[in-house]
N, C-alpha and C positions, 0 to 999 in steps of 0.2 A: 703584605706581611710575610715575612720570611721565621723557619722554626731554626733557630738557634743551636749550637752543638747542645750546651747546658740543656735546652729543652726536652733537643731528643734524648738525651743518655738519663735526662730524669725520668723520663717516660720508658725507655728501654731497663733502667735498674726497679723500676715497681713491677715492673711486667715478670722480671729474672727473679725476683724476692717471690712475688707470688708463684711462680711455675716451680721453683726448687721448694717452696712452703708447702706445697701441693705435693708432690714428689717424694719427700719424706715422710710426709702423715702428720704435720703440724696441724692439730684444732683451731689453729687463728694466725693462717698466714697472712691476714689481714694487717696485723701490725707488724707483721713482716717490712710490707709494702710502704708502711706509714715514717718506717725508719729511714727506710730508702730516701724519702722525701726529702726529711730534716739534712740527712747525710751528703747529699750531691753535694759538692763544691764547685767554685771555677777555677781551681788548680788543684792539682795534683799534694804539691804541698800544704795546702788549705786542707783536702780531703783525708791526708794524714793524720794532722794534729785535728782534726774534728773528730780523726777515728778514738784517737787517742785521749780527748776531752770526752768523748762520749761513755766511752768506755770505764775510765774514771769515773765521772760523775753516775754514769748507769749502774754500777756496780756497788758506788756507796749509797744510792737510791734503795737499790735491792735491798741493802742489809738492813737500811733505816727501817722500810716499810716491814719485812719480814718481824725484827723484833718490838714494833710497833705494834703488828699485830697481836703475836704475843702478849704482852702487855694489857693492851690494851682492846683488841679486839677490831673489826673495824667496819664502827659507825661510821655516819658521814661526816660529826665531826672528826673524829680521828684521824680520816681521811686528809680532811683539809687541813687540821692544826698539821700532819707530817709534811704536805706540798709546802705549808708554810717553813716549817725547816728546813726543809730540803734547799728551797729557794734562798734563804740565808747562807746557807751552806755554799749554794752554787760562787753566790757571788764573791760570798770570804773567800773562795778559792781562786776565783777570776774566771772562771769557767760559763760565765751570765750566756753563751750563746747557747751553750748545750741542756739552759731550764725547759725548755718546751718539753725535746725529747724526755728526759728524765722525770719528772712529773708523768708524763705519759707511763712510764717505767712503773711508777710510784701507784699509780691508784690502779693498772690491773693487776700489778703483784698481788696488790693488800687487795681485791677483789676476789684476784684466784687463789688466793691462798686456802678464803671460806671454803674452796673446793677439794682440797690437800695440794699435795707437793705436785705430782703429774702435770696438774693443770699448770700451773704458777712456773713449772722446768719450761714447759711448751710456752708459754707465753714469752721467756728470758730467751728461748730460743729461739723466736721469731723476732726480737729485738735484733741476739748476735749478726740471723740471718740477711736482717736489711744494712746491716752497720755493712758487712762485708760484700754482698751486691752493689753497693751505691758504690764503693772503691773497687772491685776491681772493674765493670764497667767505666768509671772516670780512669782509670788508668790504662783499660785494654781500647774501649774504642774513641777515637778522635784525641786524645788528649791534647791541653790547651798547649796553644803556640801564641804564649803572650808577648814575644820580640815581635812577630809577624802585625799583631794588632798592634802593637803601638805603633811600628812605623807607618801602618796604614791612617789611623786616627792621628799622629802625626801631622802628616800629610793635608786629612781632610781638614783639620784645624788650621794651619796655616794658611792653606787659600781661602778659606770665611776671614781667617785675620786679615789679610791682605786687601779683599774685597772690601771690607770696613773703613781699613785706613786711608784706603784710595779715595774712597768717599766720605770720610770724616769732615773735613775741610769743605770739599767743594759741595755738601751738602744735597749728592744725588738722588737718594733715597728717599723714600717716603718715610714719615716718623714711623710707624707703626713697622714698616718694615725693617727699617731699622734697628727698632728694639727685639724685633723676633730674631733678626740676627745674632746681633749682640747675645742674647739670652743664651741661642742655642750653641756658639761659642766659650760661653761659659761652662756649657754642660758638656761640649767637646774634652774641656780642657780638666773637669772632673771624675774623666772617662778614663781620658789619658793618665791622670794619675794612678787611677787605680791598677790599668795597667801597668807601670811602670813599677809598684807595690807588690803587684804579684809576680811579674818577672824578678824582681829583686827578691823574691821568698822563693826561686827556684834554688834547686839542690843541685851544684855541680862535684862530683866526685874527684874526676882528675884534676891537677895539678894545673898542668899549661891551660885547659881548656876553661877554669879557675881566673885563674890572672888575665885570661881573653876578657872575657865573663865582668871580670872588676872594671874591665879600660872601659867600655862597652857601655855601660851604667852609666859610668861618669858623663859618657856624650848624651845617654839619652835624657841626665837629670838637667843638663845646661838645655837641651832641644825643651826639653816641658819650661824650665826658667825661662829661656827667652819667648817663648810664649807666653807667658803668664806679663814677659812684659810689655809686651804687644798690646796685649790687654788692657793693663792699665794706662797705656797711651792712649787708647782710646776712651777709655774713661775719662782721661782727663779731658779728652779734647770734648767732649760731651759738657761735660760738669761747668768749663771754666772758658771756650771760647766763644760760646755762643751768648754770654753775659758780659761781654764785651764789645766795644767797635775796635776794630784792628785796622790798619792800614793795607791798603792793598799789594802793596811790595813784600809787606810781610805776611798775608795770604796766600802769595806766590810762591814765596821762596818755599813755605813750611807746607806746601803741596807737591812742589817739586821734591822738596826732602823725604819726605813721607815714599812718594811714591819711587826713589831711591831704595829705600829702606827694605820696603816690599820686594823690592826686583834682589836686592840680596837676598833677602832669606827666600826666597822662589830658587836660585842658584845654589845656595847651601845643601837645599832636600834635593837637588840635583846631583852635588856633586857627590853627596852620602850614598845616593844610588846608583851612580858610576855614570852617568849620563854626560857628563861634560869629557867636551874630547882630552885629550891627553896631554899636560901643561898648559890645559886652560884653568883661569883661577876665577872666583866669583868674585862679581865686580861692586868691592866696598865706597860707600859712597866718600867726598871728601871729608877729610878728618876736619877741615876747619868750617865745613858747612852750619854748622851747631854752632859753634863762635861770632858768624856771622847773624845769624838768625836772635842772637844773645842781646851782639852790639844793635843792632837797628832795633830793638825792643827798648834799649839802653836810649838811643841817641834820639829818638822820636819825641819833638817838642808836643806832638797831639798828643800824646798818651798820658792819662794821669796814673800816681802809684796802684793803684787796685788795677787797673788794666795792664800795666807793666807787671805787674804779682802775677797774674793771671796768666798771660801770656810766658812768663818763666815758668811756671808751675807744666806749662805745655813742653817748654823747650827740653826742661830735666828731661821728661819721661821718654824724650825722643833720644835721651843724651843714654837715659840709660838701658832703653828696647838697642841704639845703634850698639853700645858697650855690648852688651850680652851676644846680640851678632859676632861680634867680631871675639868673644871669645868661644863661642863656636865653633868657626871659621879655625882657631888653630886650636882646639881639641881635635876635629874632625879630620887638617892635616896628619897630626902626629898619630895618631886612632889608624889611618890608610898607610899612611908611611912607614910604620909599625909592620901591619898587616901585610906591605909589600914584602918587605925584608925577611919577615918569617916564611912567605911562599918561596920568594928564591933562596934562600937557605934550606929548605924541605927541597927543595926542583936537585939544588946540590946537591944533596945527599943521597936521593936518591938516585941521579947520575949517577956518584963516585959510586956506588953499589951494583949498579950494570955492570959499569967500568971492571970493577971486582970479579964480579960473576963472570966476564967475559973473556 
């Protein structure tokens, strides 16, 4: 088991809330520490706008309970009829991630208020204190590099996808192991998303680095697409070959295809990471191999309609995992070929600028 950045920096900003809680003479740097909690994020811009929802909702918390108390004084009902408002409150605003905190917020107010203002100031200030630990820790040390994990998770996704397909057909695996693949593929591919979610929630300032930032996206939502189609190729071939007899020519073919398939996209994540030598291309399988695989489903006197349905219901999914490759393939051309042009146009300029100087 490995400690995670998230881990450590949650563990390092309760430690920072309570050492500076301590430090300035707060009576309960304890919920200092508690805010820190709720507050870590795994990005930077997540960390933000939770500063910001906390802040909001903790502040209109504060006022609720304070003239609550007033009012009303504060029993334990009163207590809970305000958490109950509050929590109304939260969600009419859309703010539902920041009820724990705020609530929190809500009953030591109206707690320390029985005690006067002093107590109830220190309490609001051990709040502020953890909101602002938990971000600048998420922002001074390790901050997330969500490009980096996606191309990583990427990666590890696609060779479990590949290892799948290769083996869908010829039936290598053991069931059992099988389905724990499968599974944990899925869960790859829900990873992946969420990275792709939060890099896409990154803040870029400049301009050019902006419009990089946008092409960028675009490769990595087709990269998560054609996984996700991958996927359901495998499903089907789960769901609907195995509830049929197929011919053995068309076993072959659609394992040779298959494992075609695979060997491109193993070449794609290559060539995105510069691995392939230079005017080498990744080798797409034939465009009419899926035509073929169609008609001999089509022209098969053994085959009745529910096994002919069957068997197309396989072929789509291969027609359209290959489709997505191949538009891949030239995002990720135009994406490099791009990125060339802009280096020797920078190499230019800055030549002509020696040239200049010299």
């Amino acid at each position: 088991m490995t400690i995670g950045a998230r881990v450590f920096k949650t563990g390092l900003a309760v430690a920072v809330a309570l050492w500076i809680g301590e430090w300035i003479g707060l009576d309960s740097p304890l919920l200092a520490a508690i805010t820190a909690i709720f507050t870590i994020q795994p990005s930077i811009y997540r960390s933000w706008m939770q500063i910001v929802d906390q802040l909001q909702s903790n502040v209109l918390g504060v006022i609720i309970a304070i003239g609550a108390y007033w009012m009303f004084g504060s029993s334990p009902i009163t207590v809970g009829l305000v958490c109950i408002v509050v929590i109304l409150i939260c969600l009419k605003l859309k703010i539902g991630d920041t009820i724990g905190l705020t609530l929190v917020t809500v009953v030591v107010i109206m707690e320390a208020r029985s005690q006067g203002w002093p107590t109830a100031l220190d309490r609001l200030g051990g709040l502020l204190l953890g909101i602002a630990s938990a971000f600048v820790v998420n922002v001074a040390i390790a901050p997330p590099r969500h490009r980096n994990r996606f191309i990583t998770q990427a990666q590890e996704a696609q060779a479990l996808l590949s290892r799948l397909l290769r083996t869908s057909v010829s039936n290598e695996l053991k069931e059992n192991v099988f389905r724990e693949e499968q599974e944990k593929l899925q869960n790859q591919i829900k990873k992946l998303q969420e990275y792709y979610h939060m890099f896409a929630e990154e803040r870029v300032w400049l301009r050019k680095s902006r419009a990089k930032r946008k092409r960028l996206l675009v490769v990595y939502k087709e990269m998560l697409v054609t996984l996700q189609r991958g996927e359901n190729l495998i499903e089907a071939v789960d769901e609907q070959y195995w509830s049929v007899s197929s011919e053995a020519s068309w076993n072959r073919n659609a394992d040779d295809h298959l494992e075609a398939l695979c060997g491109y996209h193993e070449q794609l994540i290559w060539k995105w990471e510069g691995k392939l030598k230079a005017g080498a291309h990744a080798a797409a399988p034939a465009p009419e191999e899926v035509v073929r695989l169609t008609d001999t489903i089509m022209a098969s006197a053994a085959s009745d309609a529910v096994t002919r349905s069957r068997l197309l219901v396989i072929t789509s999914s291969m027609f359209a995992y290959e489709d997505r490759l191949r538009r891949l393939d030239r995002l990720m051309d135009r994406y490099l070929e791009r990125e060339e042009a802009e280096e020797e146009a920078e190499a230019d300029k800055l030549e002509a600028a020696e040239e200049g100087r010299g």
